[in-house]
Steps between C-alpha positions, in 0.01 A plus 500: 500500500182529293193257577581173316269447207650128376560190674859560376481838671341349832773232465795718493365710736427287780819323501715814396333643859501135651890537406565823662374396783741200542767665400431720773447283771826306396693820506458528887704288746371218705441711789348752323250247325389413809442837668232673647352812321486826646184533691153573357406198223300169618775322267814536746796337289555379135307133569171681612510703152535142310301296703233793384604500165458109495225451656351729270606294237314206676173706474560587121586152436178366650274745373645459140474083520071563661430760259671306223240264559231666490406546850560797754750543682493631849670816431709619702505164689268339699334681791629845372332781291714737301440736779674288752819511313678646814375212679666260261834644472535515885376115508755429218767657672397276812497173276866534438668603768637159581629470141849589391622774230691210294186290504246799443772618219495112330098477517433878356773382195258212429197723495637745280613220228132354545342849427734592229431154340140580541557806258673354262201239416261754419437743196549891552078481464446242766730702715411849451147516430245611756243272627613217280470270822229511759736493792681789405201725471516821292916460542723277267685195611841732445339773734528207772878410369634862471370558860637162674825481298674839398313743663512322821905445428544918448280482851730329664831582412425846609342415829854281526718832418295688741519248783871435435569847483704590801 
């Protein structure tokens, strides 16, 4: 799938990959929903891959409503660099380990409608081009979507294949 270009490209995108994903996920059983991965990834079962997936979403979200603003967002989130992504994810993964798949499944939904809402209010310009806003630096707001939404979906439904693959 080429690079989308348009907001109706990152649109169909991002859900088409938001879709396969779901339809995925529903295609296993109950028990198989709920298993544990074959050892080797931090995210052990299908609700560790949302819950990442969300609370990525969470960080998006936040940085988009700062930066919208005006101001700077603390990017990735607060008390991490860039180069303590590793960090993050494992502390992620911690955050949610008391949550539920049908909960983590319900929240992520609402996240993705939020961010695909986002793109539909803007302009393929205010998208796409490059250092249009201050918070996303020499990237484009969609560089920040693509990443967090369908690229992140392709992520995980093949760490979900692999770690289901028995």
């Amino acid at each position: 799938m080429p690079i989308p270009k348009t907001r109706k490209e990152l649109i169909q995108q991002s859900q088409d990959n938001y879709d396969k994903l779901n339809e995925l996920i529903n295609a296993f059983s109950d028990e198989q929903r709920h298993a544990e991965f074959l050892p080797g990834t931090m995210n052990r079962n299908i609700r560790d891959v949302l819950a990442h997936l969300y609370h990525w979403h969470i960080m998006l979200l936040d940085w988009y409503n700062i930066g919208m603003t005006g101001e700077q967002p603390e990017m990735p989130a607060k008390g991490y660099s860039w180069k303590d992504t590793k960090r993050l994810n494992r502390d992620i993964w911690q955050m949610y380990q008391g949550h539920s798949l049908e909960e983590i499944r319900a929240s992520l939904n609402q996240t993705h409608l939020k961010l695909q809402a986002i793109i539909e209010e803007h302009t393929d310009e205010e998208l796409f081009e490059k250092s249009r806003y201050s918070w996303t630096g020499t990237s484009s707001v969609a560089t920040y979507i693509r990443s967090n939404t369908l690229s992140h979906y392709k992520w995980a439904l093949q760490l979900i294949k692999k770690g289901l693959s028995r």
